[in-house]
N, C-alpha and C positions, 0 to 999 in steps of 0.2 A: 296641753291641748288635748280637746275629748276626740275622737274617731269616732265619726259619723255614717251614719249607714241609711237611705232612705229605701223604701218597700212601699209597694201597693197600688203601683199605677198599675193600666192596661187599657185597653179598647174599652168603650161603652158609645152608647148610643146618646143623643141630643137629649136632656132631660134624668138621664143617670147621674147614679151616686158613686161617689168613690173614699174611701178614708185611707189615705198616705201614713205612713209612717217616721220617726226619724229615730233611731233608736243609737245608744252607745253600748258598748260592753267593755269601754274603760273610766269607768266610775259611775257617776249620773251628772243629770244635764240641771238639779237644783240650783247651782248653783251661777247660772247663766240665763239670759234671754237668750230667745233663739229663734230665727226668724225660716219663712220661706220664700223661697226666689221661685222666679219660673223664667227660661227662656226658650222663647219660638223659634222655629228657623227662622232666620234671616233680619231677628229683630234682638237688640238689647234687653240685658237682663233685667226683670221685674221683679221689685219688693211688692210680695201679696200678703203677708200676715206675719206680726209676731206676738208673743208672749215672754213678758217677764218673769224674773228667774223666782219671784215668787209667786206667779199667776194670776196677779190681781189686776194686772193691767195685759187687756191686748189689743191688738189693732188691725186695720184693715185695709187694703187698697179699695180707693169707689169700685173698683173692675169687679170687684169679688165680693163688697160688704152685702151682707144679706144671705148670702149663698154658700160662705163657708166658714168654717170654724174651727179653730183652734184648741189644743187644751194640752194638761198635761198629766202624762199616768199617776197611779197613784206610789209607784216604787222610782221616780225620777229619772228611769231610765230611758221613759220614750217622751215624743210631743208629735201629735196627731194632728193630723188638718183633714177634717171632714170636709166634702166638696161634694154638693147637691144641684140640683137644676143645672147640670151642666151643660155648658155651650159649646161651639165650634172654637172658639175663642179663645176657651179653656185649654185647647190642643199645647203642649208644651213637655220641655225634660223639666222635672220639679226640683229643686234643692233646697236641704236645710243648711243651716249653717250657724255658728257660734261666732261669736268677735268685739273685743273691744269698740269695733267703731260701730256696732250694731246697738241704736239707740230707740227703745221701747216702753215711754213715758206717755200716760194719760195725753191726749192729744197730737203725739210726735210721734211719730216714728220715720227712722231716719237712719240710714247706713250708709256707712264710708269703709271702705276696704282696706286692713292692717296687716301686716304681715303675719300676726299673732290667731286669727280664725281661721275657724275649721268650715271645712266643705266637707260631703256626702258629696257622691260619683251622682246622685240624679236618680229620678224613674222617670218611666216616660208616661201621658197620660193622652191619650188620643179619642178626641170626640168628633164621631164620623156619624151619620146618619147608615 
């Protein structure tokens, strides 16, 4: 299992940009999909975005398609989620996470929770006027 570290959230204002991070420093993440989650207070966890472990495939929740995007560095060791025209909506702790049951195929995407994937601790991303 890789250790996951997420960076880059903070305060911005309605219509702000932010790019997340999710980086490891034990090995690289080549060899995995790896997805991002976000949970609000008071609401269940959200799949918003992943990319396959070879990058050719990512996807998107409707909440988010258009407005953000994914990718992955070019030393394997990070996966970025650009996040533009952001909303009140957007307010959330963001997670990456790695996992057998995290499933990232041209039209699917779709996770199931295994004892085997990794979580990052979160950033928090707060869109306030």
């Amino acid at each position: 299992q890789v250790q996951l570290v997420e960076s880059g959230g903070g305060l911005v204002q309605p219509g702000g940009s932010l790019r997340l991070s999710c980086t490891t420093s034990s090995g690289t993440l080549d060899n995995y999909a790896v997805g991002w989650f976000r949970q609000a207070p008071g609401k269940e966890p959200e799949e918003i975005s992943c990319i396959s472990a070879d990058a050719g495939t990512t996807n998107y929740a409707d909440s988010v398609k258009g407005r953000f995007h994914i990718t992955r560095s070019s030393d394997s060791k990070a996966v970025y989620l650009g996040m533009y025209n952001l909303v009140p909506k957007d307010t959330a702790v963001y997670f990456c996470a790695t996992d057998p049951g995290l499933m990232c195929a041209p039209g699917n995407f779709h996770y199931r929770r295994t004892d085997s994937g990794s979580w990052g601790l979160g950033t928090q991303v707060t869109v306030v006027s």
